[in-house]
VEXZADREN-923887 format. One record per residue (C-alpha): residue number from 1; residue in one letter; x, y, z. Coordinates in steps of 0.2 Angstrom, whole numbers, plus 2048, in hexadecimal, padded with zeros to 3 digits. Example, Ala and Ser with C-alpha at 12.3 -4.5 7.8 and 13.67 -1.06 7.14 Angstrom:
REM residues 2
<rec pos="1" code="A" xx="83E" yy="7EA" zz="827"/>
<rec pos="2" code="S" xx="844" yy="7FB" zz="824"/>
//
This chain:
REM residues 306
<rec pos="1" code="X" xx="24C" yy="CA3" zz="39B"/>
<rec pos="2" code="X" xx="250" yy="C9A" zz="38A"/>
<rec pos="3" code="X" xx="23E" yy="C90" zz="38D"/>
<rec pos="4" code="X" xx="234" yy="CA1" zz="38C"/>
<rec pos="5" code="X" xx="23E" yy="CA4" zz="37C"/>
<rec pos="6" code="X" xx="23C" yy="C96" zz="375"/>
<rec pos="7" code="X" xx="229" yy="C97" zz="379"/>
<rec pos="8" code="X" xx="21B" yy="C9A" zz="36B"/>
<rec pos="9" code="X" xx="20F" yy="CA1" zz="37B"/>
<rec pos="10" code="X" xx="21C" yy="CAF" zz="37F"/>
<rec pos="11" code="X" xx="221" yy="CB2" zz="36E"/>
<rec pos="12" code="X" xx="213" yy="CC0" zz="369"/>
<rec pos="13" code="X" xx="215" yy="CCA" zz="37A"/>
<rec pos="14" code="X" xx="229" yy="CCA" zz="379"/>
<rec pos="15" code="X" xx="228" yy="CD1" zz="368"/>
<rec pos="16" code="X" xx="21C" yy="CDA" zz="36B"/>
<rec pos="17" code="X" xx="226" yy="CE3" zz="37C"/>
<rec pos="18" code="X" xx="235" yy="CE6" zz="36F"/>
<rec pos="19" code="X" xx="229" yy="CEF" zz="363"/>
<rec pos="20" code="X" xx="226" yy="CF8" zz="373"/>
<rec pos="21" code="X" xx="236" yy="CFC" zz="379"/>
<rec pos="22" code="X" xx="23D" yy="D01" zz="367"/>
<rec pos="23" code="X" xx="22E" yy="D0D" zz="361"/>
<rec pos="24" code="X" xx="230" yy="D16" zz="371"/>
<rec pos="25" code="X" xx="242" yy="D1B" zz="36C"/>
<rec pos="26" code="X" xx="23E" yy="D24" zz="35F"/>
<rec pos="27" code="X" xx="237" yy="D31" zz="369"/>
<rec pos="28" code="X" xx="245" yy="D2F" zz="377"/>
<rec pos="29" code="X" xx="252" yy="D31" zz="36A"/>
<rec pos="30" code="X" xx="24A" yy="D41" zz="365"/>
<rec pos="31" code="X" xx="249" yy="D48" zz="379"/>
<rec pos="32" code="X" xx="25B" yy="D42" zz="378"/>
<rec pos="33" code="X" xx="261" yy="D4D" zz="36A"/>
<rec pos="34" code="X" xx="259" yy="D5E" zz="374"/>
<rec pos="35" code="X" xx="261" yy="D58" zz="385"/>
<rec pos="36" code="X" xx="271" yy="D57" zz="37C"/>
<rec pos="37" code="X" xx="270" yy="D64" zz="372"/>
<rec pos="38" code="X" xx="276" yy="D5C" zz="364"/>
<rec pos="39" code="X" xx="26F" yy="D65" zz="354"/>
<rec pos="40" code="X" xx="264" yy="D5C" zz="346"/>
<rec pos="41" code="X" xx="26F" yy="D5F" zz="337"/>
<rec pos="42" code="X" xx="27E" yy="D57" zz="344"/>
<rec pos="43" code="X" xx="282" yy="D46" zz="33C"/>
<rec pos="44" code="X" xx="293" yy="D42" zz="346"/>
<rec pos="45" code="X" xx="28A" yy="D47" zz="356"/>
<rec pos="46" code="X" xx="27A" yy="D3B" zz="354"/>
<rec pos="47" code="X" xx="287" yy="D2F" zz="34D"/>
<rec pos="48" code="X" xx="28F" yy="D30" zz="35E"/>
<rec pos="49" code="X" xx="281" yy="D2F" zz="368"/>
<rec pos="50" code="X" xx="27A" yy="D1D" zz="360"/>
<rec pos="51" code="X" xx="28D" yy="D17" zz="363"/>
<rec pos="52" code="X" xx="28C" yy="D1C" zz="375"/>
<rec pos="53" code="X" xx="27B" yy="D12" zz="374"/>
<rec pos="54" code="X" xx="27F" yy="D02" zz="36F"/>
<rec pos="55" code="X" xx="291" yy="D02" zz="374"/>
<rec pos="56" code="X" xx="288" yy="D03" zz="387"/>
<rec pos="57" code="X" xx="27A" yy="CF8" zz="381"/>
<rec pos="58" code="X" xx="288" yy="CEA" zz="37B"/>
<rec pos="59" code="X" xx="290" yy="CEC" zz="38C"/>
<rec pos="60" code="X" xx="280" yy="CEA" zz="398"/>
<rec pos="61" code="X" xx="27B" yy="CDB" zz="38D"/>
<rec pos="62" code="X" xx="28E" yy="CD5" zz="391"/>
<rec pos="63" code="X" xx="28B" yy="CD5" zz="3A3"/>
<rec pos="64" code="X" xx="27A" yy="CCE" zz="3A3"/>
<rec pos="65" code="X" xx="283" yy="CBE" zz="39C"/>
<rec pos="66" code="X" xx="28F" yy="CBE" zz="3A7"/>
<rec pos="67" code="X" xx="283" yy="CBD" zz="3B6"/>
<rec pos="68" code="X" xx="27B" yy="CB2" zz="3AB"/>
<rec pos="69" code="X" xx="28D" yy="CA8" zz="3AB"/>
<rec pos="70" code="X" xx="288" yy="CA6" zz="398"/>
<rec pos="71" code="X" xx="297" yy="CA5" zz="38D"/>
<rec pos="72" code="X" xx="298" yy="CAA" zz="37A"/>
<rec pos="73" code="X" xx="29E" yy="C96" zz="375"/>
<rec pos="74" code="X" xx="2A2" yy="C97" zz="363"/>
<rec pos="75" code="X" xx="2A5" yy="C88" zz="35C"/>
<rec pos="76" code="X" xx="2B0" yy="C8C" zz="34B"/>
<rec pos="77" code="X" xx="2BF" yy="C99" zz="34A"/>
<rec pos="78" code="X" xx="2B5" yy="CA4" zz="33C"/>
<rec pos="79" code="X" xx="2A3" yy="CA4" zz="346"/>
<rec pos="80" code="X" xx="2B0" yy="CB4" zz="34F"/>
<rec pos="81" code="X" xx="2AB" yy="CBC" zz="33C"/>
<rec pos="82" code="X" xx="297" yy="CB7" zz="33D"/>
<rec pos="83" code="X" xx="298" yy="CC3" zz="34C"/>
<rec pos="84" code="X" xx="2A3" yy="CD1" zz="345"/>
<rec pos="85" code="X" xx="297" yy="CD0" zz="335"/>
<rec pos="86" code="X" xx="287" yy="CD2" zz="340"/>
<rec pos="87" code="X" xx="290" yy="CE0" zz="34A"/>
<rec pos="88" code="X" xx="291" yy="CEB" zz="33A"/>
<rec pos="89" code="X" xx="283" yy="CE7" zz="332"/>
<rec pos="90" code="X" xx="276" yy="CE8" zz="33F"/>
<rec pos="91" code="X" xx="27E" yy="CF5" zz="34A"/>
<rec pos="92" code="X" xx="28B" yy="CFE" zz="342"/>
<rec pos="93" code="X" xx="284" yy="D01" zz="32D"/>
<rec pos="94" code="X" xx="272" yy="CFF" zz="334"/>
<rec pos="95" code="X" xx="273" yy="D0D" zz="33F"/>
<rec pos="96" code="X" xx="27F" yy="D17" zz="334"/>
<rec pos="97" code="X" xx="274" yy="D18" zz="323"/>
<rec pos="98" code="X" xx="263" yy="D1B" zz="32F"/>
<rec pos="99" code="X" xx="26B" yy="D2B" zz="336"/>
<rec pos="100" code="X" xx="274" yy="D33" zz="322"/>
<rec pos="101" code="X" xx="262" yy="D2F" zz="31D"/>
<rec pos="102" code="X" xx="259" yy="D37" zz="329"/>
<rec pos="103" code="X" xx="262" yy="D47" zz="328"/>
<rec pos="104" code="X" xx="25B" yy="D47" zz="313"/>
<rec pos="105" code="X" xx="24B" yy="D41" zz="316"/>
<rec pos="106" code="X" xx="23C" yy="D45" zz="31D"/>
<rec pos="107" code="X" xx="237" yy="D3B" zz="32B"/>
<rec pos="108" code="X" xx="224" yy="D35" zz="324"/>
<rec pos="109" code="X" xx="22F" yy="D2D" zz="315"/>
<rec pos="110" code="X" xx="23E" yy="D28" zz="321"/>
<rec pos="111" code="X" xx="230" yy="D1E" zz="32C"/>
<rec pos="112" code="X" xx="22A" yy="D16" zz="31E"/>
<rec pos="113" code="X" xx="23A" yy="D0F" zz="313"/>
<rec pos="114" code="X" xx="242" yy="D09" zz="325"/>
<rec pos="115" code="X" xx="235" yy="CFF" zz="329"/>
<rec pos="116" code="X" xx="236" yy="CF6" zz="31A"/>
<rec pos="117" code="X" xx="244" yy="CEE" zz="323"/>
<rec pos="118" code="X" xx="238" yy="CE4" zz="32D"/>
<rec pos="119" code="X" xx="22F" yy="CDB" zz="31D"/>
<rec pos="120" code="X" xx="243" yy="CDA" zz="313"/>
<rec pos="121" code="X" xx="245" yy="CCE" zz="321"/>
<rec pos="122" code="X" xx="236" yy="CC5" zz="31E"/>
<rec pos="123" code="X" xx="238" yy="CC0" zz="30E"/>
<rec pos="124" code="X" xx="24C" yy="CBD" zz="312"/>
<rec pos="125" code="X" xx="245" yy="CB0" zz="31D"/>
<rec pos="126" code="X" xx="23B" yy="CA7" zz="313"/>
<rec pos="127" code="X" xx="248" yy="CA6" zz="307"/>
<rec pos="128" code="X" xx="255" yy="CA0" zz="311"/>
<rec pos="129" code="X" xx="24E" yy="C96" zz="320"/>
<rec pos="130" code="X" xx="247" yy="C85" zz="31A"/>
<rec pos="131" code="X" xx="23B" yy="C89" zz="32D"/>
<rec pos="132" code="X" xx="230" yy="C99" zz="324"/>
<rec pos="133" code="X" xx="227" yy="C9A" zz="317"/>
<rec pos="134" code="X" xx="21F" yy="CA4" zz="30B"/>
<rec pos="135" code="X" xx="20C" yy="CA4" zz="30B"/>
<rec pos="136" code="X" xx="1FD" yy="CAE" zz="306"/>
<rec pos="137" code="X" xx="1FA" yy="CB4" zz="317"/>
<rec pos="138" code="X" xx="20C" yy="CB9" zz="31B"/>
<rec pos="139" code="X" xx="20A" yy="CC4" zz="30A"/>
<rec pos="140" code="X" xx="1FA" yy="CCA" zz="30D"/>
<rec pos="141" code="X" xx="201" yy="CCE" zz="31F"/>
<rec pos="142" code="X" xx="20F" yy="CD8" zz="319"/>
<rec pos="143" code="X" xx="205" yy="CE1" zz="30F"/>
<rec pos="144" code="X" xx="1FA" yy="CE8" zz="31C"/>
<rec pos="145" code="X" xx="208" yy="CEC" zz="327"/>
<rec pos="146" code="X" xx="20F" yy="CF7" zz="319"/>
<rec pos="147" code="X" xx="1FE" yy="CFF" zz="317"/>
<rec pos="148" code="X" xx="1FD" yy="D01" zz="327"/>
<rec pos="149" code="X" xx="20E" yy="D0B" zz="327"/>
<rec pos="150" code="X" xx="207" yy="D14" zz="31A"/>
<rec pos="151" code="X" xx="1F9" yy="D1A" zz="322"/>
<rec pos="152" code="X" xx="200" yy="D23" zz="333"/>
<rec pos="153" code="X" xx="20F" yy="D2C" zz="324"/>
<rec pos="154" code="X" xx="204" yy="D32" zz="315"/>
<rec pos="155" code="X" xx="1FB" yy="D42" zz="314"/>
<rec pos="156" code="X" xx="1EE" yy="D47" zz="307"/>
<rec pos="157" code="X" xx="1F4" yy="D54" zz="2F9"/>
<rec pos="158" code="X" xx="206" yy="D4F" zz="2FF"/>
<rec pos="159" code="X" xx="213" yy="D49" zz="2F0"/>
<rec pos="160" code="X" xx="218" yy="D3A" zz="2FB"/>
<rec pos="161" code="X" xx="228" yy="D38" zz="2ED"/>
<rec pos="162" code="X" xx="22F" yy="D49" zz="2EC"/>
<rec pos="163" code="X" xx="241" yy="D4C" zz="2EB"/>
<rec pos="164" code="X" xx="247" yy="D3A" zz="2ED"/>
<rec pos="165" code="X" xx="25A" yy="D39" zz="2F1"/>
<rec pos="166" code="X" xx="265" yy="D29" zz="2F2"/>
<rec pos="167" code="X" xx="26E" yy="D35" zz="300"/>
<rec pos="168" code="X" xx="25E" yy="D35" zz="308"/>
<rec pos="169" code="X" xx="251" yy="D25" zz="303"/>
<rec pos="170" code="X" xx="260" yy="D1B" zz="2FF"/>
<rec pos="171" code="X" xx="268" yy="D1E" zz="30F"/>
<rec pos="172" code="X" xx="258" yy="D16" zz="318"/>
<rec pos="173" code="X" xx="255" yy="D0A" zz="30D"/>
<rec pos="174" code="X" xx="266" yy="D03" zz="30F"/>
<rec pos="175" code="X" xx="263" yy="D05" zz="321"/>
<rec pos="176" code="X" xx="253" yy="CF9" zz="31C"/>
<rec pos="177" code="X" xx="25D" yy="CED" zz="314"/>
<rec pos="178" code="X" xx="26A" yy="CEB" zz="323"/>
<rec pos="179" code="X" xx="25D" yy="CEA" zz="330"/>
<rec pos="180" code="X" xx="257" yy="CDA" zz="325"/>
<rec pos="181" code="X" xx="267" yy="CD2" zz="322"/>
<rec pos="182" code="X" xx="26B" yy="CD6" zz="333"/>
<rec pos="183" code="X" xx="25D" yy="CCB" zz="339"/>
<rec pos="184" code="X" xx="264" yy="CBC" zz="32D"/>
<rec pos="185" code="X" xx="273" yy="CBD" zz="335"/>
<rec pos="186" code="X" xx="26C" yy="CBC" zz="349"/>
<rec pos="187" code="X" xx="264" yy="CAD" zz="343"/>
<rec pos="188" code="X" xx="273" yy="CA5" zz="33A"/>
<rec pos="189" code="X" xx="280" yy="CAB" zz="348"/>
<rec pos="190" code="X" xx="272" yy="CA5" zz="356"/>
<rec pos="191" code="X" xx="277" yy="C91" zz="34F"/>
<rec pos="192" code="X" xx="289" yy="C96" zz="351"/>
<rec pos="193" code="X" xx="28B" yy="C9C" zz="363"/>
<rec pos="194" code="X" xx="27F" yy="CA3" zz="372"/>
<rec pos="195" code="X" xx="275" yy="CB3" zz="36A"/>
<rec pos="196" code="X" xx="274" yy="CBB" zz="37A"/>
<rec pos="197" code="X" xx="287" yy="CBC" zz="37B"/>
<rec pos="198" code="X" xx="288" yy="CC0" zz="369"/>
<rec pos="199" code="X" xx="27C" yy="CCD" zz="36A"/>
<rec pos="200" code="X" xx="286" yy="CD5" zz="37B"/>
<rec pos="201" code="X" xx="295" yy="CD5" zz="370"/>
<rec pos="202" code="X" xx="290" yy="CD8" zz="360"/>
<rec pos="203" code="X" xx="285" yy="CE9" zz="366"/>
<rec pos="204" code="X" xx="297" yy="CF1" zz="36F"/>
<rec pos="205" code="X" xx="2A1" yy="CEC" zz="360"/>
<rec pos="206" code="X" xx="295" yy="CF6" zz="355"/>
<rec pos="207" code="X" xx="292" yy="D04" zz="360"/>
<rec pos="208" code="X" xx="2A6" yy="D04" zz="360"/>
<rec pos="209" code="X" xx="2A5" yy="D08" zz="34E"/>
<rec pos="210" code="X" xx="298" yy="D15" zz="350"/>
<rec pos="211" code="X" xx="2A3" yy="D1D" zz="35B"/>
<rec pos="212" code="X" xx="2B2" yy="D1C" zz="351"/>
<rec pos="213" code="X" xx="2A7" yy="D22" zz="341"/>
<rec pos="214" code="X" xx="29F" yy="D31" zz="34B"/>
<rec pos="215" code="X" xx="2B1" yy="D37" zz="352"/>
<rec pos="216" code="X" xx="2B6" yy="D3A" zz="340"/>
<rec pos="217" code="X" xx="2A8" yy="D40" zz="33A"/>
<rec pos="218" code="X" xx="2A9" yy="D4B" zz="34A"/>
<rec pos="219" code="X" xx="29C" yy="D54" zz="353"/>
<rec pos="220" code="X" xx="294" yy="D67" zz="350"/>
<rec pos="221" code="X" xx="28C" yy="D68" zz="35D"/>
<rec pos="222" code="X" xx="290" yy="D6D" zz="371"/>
<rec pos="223" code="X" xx="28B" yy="D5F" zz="37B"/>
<rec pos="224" code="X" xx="282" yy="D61" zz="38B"/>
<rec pos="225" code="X" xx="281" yy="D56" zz="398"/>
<rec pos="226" code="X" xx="271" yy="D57" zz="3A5"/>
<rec pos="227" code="X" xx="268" yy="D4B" zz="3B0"/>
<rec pos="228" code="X" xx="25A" yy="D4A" zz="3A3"/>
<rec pos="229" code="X" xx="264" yy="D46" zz="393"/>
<rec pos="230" code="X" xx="26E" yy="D38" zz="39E"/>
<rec pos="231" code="X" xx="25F" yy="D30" zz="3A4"/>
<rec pos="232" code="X" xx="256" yy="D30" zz="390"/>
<rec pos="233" code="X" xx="267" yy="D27" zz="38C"/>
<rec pos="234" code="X" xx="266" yy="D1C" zz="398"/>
<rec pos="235" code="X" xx="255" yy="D15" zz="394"/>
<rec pos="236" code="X" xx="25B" yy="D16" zz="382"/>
<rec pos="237" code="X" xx="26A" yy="D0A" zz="386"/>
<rec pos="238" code="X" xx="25E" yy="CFE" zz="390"/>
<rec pos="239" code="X" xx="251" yy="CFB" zz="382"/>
<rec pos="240" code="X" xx="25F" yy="CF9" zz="376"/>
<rec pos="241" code="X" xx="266" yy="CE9" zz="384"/>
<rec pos="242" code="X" xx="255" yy="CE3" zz="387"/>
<rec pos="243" code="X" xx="24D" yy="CE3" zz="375"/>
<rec pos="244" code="X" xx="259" yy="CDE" zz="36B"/>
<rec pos="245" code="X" xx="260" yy="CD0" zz="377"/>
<rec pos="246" code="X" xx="24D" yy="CCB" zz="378"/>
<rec pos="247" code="X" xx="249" yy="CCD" zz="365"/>
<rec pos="248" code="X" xx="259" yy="CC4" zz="360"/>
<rec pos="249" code="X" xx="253" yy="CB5" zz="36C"/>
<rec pos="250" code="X" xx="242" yy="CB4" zz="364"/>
<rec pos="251" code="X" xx="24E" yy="CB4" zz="351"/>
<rec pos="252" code="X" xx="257" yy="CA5" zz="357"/>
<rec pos="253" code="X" xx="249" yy="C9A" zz="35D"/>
<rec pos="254" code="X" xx="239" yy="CA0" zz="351"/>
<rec pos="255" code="X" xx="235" yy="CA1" zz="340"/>
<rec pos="256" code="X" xx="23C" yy="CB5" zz="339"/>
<rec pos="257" code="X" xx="22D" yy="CB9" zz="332"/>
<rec pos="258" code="X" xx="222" yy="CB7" zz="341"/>
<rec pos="259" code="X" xx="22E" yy="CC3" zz="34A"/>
<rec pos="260" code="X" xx="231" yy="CCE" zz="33C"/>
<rec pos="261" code="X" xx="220" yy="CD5" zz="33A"/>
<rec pos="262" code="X" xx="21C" yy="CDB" zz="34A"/>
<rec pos="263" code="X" xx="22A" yy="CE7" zz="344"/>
<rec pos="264" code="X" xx="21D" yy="CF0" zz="33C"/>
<rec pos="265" code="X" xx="216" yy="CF6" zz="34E"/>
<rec pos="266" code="X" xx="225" yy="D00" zz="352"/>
<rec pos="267" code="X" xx="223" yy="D10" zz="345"/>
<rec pos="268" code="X" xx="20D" yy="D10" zz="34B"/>
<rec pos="269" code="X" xx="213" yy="D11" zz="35C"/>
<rec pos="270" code="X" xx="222" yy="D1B" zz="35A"/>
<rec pos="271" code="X" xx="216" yy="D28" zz="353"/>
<rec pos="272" code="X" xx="20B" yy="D24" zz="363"/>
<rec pos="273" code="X" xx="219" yy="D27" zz="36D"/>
<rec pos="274" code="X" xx="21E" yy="D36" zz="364"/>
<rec pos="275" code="X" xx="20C" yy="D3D" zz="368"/>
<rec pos="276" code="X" xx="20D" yy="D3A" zz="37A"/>
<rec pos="277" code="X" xx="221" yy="D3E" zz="37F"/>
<rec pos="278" code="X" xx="223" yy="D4C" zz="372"/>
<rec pos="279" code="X" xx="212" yy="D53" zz="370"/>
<rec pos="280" code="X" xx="20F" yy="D50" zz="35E"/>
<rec pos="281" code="X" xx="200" yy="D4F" zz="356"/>
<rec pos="282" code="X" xx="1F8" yy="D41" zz="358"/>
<rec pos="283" code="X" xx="1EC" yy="D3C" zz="34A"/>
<rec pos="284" code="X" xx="1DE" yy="D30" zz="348"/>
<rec pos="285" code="X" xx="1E6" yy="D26" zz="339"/>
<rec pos="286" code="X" xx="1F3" yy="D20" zz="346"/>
<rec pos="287" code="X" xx="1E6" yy="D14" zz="34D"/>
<rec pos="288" code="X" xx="1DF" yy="D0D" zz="340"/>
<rec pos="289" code="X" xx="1F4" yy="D09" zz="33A"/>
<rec pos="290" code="X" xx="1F4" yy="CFF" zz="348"/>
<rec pos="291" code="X" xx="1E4" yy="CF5" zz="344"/>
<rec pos="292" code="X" xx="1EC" yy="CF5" zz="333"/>
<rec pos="293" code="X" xx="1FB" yy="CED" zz="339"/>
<rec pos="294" code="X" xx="1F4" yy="CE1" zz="34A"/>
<rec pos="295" code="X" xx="1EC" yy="CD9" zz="33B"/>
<rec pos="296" code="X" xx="1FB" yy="CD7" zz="32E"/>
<rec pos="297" code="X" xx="205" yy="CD0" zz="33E"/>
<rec pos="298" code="X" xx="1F5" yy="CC3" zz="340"/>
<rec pos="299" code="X" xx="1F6" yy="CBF" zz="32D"/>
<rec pos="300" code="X" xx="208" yy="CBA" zz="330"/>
<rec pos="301" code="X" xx="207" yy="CAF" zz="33F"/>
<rec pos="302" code="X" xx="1F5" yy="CA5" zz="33B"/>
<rec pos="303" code="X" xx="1F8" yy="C96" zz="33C"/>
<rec pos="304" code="X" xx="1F4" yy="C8B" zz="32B"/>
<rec pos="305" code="X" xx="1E7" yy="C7E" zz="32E"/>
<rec pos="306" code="X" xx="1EB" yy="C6D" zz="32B"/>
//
């Protein structure tokens, strides 16, 4: 299995299939919420419902390794930190500044600042990893991704910066920022020990915290429990195991940026999504975002000629 990571052939369609799987939570989430009944101005509650998420995420990544008889092997006594560290930051604060923001901020906006996540990780990369470079193409590749964000979020006539809250955009962009730092550290913390183990455990410690964080918070809403809102969680805790152990794989074994940027995908599909699961409006600028963004993500893999 490591050879299909490790393999450039396999390394559009993999991240392409986690763009995939993450754009259509969005929508799942939101079925999820109604099954629940949890209520939208409930932050305790949603809080809960990410920890139950990952927690159960963690834990079937877990036992995929150990069917995989693939141990964690940490080689130095403080690599035990490198995992806590990714736990909190890409799980546990990640997840916690997405949901305070969203409840401030409209969700066009919201889309927008956390996606600039994906592109924070680019240029991260190219600062830190002697393997990935800054180039014109990556720039100009970034730049049409973000346009291309742009374009499925703002409306004519509409102020796009009205009432701009640090409770609100600077919740998201924090998110932003721990989604980027969050990729460093899969890539530092893949040299230090296996990344599949480390994503199994480093996903339950983190939706641990969740848990903890949403039980004192506490919840405002009655919870309900039917066959539907089960079966939404479930598939919700699958494409958290499958996407992120897949994308942290494709971290450890490829340059950031060409990985990063197909992050731009997931807010032009999760609208896509949202259109077909939830029966929103589905509007012709959506599709030319995702020509906008196909070609930003070729910008950033070209290949330079010799």
């Amino acid at each position: 299995m490591e050879k299909i990571f490790k393999d450039s052939r396999y390394q559009s369609i993999l991240a392409i299939f986690c763009a995939l799987g993450w754009s259509l939570a969005y929508p799942l989430i939101k079925i999820g919420y109604q099954e629940f009944q949890i209520d939208s101005v409930d932050l305790g509650g949603k809080i809960l419902f990410a920890g139950i998420r990952f927690f159960f995420a963690g834990v079937l990544v877990l036992v995929f390794c150990c069917f995989q008889k693939t141990g964690i092997e940490m080689k130095k006594k403080n690599d035990v930190l490198w995992l806590i560290l990714l736990a909190v930051v890409n799980t546990t604060l990640h997840y916690m500044f997405a949901y305070i923001g969203l409840g401030y901020n409209p969700s066009a906006r919201s889309t927008i600042l956390d996606s600039m996540g994906g592109f924070f990780l680019i240029i991260l990369s190219t600062i830190i990893f002697s393997d990935d470079k800054l180039s014109a193409s990556k720039v100009a590749g970034c730049v049409l991704g973000i346009a291309g964000i742009m374009t499925i979020n703002i409306q004519p006539g509409v102020d796009f910066f009205e009432n701009i809250t640090f409770r609100g955009d600077g919740m998201i962009l924090l998110n932003a920022c721990c989604a980027a730092f969050g990729g460093v550290i899969t890539r530092v913390v893949s040299k230090k020990m296996n990344i599949m183990q480390a994503t199994g455990q480093s996903m339950m410690i983190g939706g641990a915290l969740l848990l903890v964080i949403g039980f004192v918070a506490g919840t405002k809403s009655q919870w309900s429990f039917g066959i539907k809102g089960m079966l939404v969680l479930v598939a919700l805790i699958m494409i958290s195991a499958v996407c992120f152990a897949v994308y942290n794989e494709l971290l450890a074994y490829h340059p950031i940026s060409k990985i990063a940027i197909y992050n731009a995908l997931i807010p032009v599909l999760g609208v896509i999504f949202a259109a077909l699961l939830l029966k929103e409006e589905l509007k012709w600028q959506y599709f030319i975002a995702v020509v906008m963004v196909a070609c930003g993500i070729y910008l950033v893999n070209v290949k330079k000629q010799e």
